[in-house]
N, C-alpha and C positions, 0 to 999 in steps of 0.2 A: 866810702867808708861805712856810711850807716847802714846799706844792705848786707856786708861782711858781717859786722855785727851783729846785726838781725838774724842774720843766717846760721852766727855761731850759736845764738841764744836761743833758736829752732830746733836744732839738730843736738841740742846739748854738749855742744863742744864747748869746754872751757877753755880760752882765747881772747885774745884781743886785737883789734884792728889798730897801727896808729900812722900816721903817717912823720915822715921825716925830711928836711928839707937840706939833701946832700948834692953840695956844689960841686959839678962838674969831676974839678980837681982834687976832689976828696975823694973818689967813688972807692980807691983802693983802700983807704983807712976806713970808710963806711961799712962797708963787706969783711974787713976782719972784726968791728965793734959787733954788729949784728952777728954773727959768728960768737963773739964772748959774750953775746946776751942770751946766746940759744935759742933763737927764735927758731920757728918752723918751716918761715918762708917770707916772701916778701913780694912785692912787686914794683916795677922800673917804667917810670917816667921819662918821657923826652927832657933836656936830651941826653940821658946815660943810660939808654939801651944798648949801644954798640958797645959801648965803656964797659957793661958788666959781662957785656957775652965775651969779652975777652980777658974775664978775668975768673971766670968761675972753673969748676972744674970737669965738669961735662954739661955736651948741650943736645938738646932735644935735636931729632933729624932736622923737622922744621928750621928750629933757630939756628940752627948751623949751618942750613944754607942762605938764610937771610944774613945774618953775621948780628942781631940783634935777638936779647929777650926781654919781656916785661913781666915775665913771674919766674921764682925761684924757687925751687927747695929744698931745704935742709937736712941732711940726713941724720942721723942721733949722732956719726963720727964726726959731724960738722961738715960733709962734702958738699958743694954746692952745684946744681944742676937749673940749667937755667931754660925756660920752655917761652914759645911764642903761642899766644893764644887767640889770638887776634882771628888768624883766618881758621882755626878750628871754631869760632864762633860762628863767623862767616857762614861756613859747610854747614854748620848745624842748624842755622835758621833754615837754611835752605830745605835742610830733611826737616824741621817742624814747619814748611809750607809744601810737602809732600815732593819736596823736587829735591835730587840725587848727584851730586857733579861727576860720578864712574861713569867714564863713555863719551863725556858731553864735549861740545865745543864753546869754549868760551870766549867772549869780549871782552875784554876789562878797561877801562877808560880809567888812566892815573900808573903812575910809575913808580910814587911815594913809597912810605913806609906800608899802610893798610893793603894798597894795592900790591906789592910783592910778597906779604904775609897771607892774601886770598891766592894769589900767583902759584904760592911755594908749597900753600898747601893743599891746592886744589889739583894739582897736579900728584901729591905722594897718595889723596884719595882717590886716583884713576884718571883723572881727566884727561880727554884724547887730545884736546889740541887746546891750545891759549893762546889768542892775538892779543899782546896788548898797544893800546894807542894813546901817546902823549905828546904834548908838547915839545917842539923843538927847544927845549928847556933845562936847566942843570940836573934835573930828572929825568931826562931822557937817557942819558950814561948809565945809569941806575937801572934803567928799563933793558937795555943791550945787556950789561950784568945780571941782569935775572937769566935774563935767554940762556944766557952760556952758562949759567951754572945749571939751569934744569936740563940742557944738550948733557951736561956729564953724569947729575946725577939720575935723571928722569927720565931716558932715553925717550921711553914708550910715548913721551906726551910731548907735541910737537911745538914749541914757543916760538914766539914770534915777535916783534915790534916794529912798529911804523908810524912815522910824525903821526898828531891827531889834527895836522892842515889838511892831510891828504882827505877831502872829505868824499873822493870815490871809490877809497881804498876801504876806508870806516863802512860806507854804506852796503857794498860788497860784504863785508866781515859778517854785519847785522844780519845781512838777509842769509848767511848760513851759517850761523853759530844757533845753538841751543839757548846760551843766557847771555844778558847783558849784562855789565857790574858795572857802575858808577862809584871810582873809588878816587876822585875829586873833589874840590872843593864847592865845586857848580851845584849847586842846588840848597848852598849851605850861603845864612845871609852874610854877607848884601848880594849874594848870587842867588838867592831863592826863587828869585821871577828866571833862572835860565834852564837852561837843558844844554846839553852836547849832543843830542838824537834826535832826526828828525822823527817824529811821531809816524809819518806817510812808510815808516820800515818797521813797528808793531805790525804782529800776526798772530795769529791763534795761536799756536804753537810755540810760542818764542816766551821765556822766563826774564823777567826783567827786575833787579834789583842795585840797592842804592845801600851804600854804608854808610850816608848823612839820617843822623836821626832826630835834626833839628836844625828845619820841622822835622813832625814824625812822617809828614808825607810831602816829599818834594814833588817839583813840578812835573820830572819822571814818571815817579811813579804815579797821580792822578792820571798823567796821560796814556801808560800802559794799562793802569785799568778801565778807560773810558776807550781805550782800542778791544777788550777784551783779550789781552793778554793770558796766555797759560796761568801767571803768577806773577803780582807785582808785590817784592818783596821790601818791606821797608829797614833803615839802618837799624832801627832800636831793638829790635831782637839779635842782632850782630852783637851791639853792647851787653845785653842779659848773655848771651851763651856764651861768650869768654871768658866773663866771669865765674858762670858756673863752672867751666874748664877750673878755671884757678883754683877757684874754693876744694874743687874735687882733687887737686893736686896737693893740696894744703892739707886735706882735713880724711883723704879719703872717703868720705861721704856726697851724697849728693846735697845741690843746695836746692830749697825748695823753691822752686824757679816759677811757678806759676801766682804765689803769693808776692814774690819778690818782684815780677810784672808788675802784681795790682796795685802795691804799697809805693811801689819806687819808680816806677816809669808809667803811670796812667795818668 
């Protein structure tokens, strides 16, 4: 909330940030209130991100094919359009550490929410190929469901998924994918002493990032930069550029994201 704010009172946008704490079973009577207050926009918390993608009135490519969104907005007729920002933040840290996801081949370790919103959208910004690897877990339905929705809508970019037991099938992936993405819980405490990679599969050449931004450096990523990695990218630039995505959606302007770094995440 307090970076919104800040950002509104930067940019000279008259606004307000507030938050609201709308149960579940409310979601449909919360979205026509917010609608009779005329707001601009808004954004969705677990767990009523599916809840409002199915209630709004157009949705971003992204959130349409995840079936979730966590920002929204508002049009002057009251229409509502509901956008996933999450792995547009993703993509973007990646270009503010000078790496590209057009072309690449990716790892992604996690089936979740984050990991199918890097999935869904690393794939409509070009991506040639996605293995992802998870658990033989109630996430792992979820990870086959991505596949076959990017097979229909994303031809060009080849998906994939396979348990993350298989650890010969994982280390094959590592040693010819471009980036790795860490979009589990591993590295996030009480898992901050673990990894899912062995380090012995860093290379020069290889981009290594993490969507845990606390810590701001998991065990990951120290160990991809102590291999000299291309680029060990950490989660908390994933949380500033989604944001920025939002506000930009909000406000049409840009949010000043290098202040909002130093004031709010340093």
């Amino acid at each position: 909330m307090a970076l919104r704010c800040y950002s509104f009172a930067r940019t000279g946008e008259d606004a307000a940030y507030l938050a609201f704490d709308i149960p579940l079973e409310q979601v449909e009577q919360g979205l026509a209130a917010l609608k009779t207050l005329g707001v601009g926009g808004f954004n969705v918390t677990m767990p009523c991100k599916t809840a409002v993608a199915g209630l709004v009135d157009e949705l971003s490519p992204a959130a349409r094919l995840i079936g979730a969104c966590n920002t929204v907005t508002v049009s002057q007729d009251g229409r509502l359009t509901g956008h996933k920002t999450d792995g547009i933040g993703f993509v973007r840290n990646l270009h503010e550490n000078g790496v590209e996801v057009r072309g690449k081949r990716l790892v992604v370790l996690g089936a979740g929410g984050v990991a199918t919103a890097i999935c869904v959208q690393a794939a409509l910004d070009g991506a040639a190929k996605i293995a992802i690897f998870n658990r033989d877990d109630e996430f792992f339905a979820n990870g086959r469901h991505t596949v076959e929705k990017l097979a229909q809508a994303v031809p060009g970019c080849k998906a994939s998924i396979t348990p993350l037991e298989d650890g010969a099938a994982l280390a094959d992936a590592v040693r010819h994918c471009d980036i790795l993405v860490n979009a589990t819980r591993v590295g996030m405490k009480p898992l901050d002493g673990e990894t899912l990679v062995d380090p012995a599969l860093f290379r020069a050449d290889l981009v290594v990032a993490d969507t845990v931004y606390n810590p701001r450096e998991t065990r990951m990523i120290r160990e991809a930069r102590a291999t000299g990695c291309q680029a060990a990218v950490g989660g908390i630039g994933m949380l500033l550029w989604q944001g920025v995505a939002a506000f930009r959606l909000f406000t049409g302007k840009n949010m000043p994201a290098q202040e909002v770094l130093e004031k709010f995440f340093s």
